[in-house]
N, C-alpha and C positions, 0 to 999 in steps of 0.2 A: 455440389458440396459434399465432401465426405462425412462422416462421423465424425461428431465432435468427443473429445475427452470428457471436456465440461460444457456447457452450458448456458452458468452464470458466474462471474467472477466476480471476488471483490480485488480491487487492482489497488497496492499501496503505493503510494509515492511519496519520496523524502522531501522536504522542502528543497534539499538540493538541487534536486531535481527541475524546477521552477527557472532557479539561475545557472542551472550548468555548471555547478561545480560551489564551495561553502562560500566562497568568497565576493557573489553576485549577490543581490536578490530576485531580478527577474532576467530571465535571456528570452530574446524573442527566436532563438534559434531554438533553442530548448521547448518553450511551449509550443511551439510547432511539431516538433519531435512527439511530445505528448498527442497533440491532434491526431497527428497522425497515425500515432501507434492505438488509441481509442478508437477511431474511424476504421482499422482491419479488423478489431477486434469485433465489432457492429458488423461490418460487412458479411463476417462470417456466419451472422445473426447472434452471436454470445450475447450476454446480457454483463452489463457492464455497471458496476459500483465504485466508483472514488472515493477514499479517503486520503488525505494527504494529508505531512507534515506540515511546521510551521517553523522551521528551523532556517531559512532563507530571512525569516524576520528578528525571529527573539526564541533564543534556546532557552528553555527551564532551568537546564542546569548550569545555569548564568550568575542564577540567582547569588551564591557567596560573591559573587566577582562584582553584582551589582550591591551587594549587602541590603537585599531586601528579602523578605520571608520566598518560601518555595512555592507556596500560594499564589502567591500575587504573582512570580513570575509565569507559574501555570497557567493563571487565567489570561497573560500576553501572549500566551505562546497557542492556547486557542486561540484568541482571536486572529493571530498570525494565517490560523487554517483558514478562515473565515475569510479571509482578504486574498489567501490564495486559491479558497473554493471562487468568489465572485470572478478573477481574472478567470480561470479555467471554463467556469460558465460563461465566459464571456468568449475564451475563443472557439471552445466548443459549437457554439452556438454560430459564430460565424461561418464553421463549415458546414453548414446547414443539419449539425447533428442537434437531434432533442434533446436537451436538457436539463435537469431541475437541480437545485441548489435547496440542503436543508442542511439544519444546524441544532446541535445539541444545547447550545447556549440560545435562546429565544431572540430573535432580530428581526419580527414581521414586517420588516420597513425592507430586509432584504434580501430574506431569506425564509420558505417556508421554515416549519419547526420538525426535528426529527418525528415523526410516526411511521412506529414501523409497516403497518397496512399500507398506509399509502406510499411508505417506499416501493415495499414489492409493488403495490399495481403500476408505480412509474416502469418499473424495470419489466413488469408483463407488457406493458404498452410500446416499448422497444426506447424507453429513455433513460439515457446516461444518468445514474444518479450521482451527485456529491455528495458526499455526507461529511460536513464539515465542524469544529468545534470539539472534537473527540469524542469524549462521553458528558462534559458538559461538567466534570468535574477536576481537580488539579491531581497532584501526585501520580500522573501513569502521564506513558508518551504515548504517543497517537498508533503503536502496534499493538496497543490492548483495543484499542476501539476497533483495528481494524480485522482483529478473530472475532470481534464481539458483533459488529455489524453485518459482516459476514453471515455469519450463523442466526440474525435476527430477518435478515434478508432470505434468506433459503440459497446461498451460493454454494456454491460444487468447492470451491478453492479460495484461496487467498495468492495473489501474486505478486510479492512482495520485491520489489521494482528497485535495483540495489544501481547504486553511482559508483564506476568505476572499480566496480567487483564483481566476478561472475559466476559465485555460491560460495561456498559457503567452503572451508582447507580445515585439514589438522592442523595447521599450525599458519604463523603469520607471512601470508608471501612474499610480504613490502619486507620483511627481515630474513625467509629461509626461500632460501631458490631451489629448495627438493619437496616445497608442500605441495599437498599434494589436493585436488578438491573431491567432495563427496558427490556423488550421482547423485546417492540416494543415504537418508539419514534420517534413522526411526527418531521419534520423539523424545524418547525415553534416553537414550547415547545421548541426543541434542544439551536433554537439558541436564544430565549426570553427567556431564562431561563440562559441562558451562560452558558450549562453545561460540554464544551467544549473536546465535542465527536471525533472532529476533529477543526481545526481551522475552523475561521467564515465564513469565504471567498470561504472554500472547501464546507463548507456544504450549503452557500449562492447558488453558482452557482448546485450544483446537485441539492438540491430543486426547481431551476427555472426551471431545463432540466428534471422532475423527473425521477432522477436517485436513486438508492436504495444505500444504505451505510450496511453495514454490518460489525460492530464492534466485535472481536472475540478472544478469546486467542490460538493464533497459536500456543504455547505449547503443546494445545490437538491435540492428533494425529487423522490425516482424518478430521478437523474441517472441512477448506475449501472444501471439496470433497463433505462432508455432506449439508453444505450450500447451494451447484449449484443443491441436489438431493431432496430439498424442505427442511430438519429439519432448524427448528428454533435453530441457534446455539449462541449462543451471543445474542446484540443487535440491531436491525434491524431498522434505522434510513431512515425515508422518509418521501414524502408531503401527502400521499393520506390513513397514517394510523393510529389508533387510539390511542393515549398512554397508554401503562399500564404495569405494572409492574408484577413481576416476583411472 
């Protein structure tokens, strides 16, 4: 095995992702896709963090549409993560990879409780962790938890696992057929440009800790594999690098 890039990763995933597209909630073609793509990432020996959406279940910003407070829809939309951390534990687990299930909203009936010590020693031990529920509070989407866990973990990166995009353009490609995408896209352009790679707040706090972001269309198969073994895959958003485009 060569050199790795990174290490340890925390790996984002959109509830999309789950069903293969907004319009699902679970595909079994999909969670396979995921197995599979965690099981290279292992192979390679990386260390391996999940956070995922819950957007497959119940979006937050639902809430006027359901005329309930943002709160309440926040705390559906964790528990969303929570029922998509258990499946994930659950197929994971079928391909004989190791893994533990923890959650920021307390569920000891099915889920350890986030601590961060005992994350890292899961992830020294060579097991996949989920880290599910967000932060366990409303008002943020699940890319703030996932620069924050990241960084409470000790991971190299965050790989932020995009549906049917492959980083991050100047402009909107589903509208301009001359945009163009970023290689590479410092922090600072990222978020004075509002080009909204990730939310502001995700990309605010990794740029302070510089933490690397890596925007990617987890579609492509081996993307993230390829990421941790140096290719330039996607968009590669951070503080210490140069912009420029594709």
């Amino acid at each position: 095995m060569g050199e790795l890039r990174y290490r340890r990763v925390l790996l984002k995933l959109s509830g999309a992702a789950m069903g293969g597209g907004p319009e699902r909630t679970f595909s079994r073609t999909s969670m396979s896709h995921i197995v599979e793509e965690v099981g290279a990432l292992r192979k390679l020996g990386v260390d391996v963090a999940l956070v995922v959406g819950g957007g497959n279940i119940f979006r937050g910003n639902l809430a006027p549409e359901w005329n309930i407070e943002q709160a309440e829809a926040d705390n559906m939309g964790m528990l969303g993560t929570v029922i998509n951390g258990v499946l994930l534990r659950a197929a994971l687990a079928a391909a004989d990879l190791e893994v533990r299930l923890m959650t920021a909203v307390p569920i000891p009936s099915v889920a350890e409780p986030f601590i961060r010590l005992r994350a890292i020693r899961h992830l020294e031990k060579g097991r996949v962790v989920i880290l599910a529920g967000g932060i366990g509070q409303p008002y943020v989407t699940t890319d703030y938890p996932a620069s924050q866990r990241a960084l409470e973990t000790r991971c190299n990166a965050v790989l932020a696992a995009k549906h049917g995009t492959d980083g991050v353009y100047d402009s909107d490609p589903r509208k301009n057929s001359s945009a163009k995408r970023y290689v590479t896209l410092s922090s600072d352009d990222a978020i004075r440009q509002d080009l909204r790679a990730m939310d502001q707040s995700a990309l605010l706090l990794a740029r302070d800790h510089d933490l690397p972001v890596h925007l990617f269309n987890f579609d492509s198969e081996g993307a993230a594999a390829r990421i941790c073994t140096g290719e330039d895959v996607g968009t590669l958003v951070a503080r210490n690098v140069t912009t420029q485009l594709a």
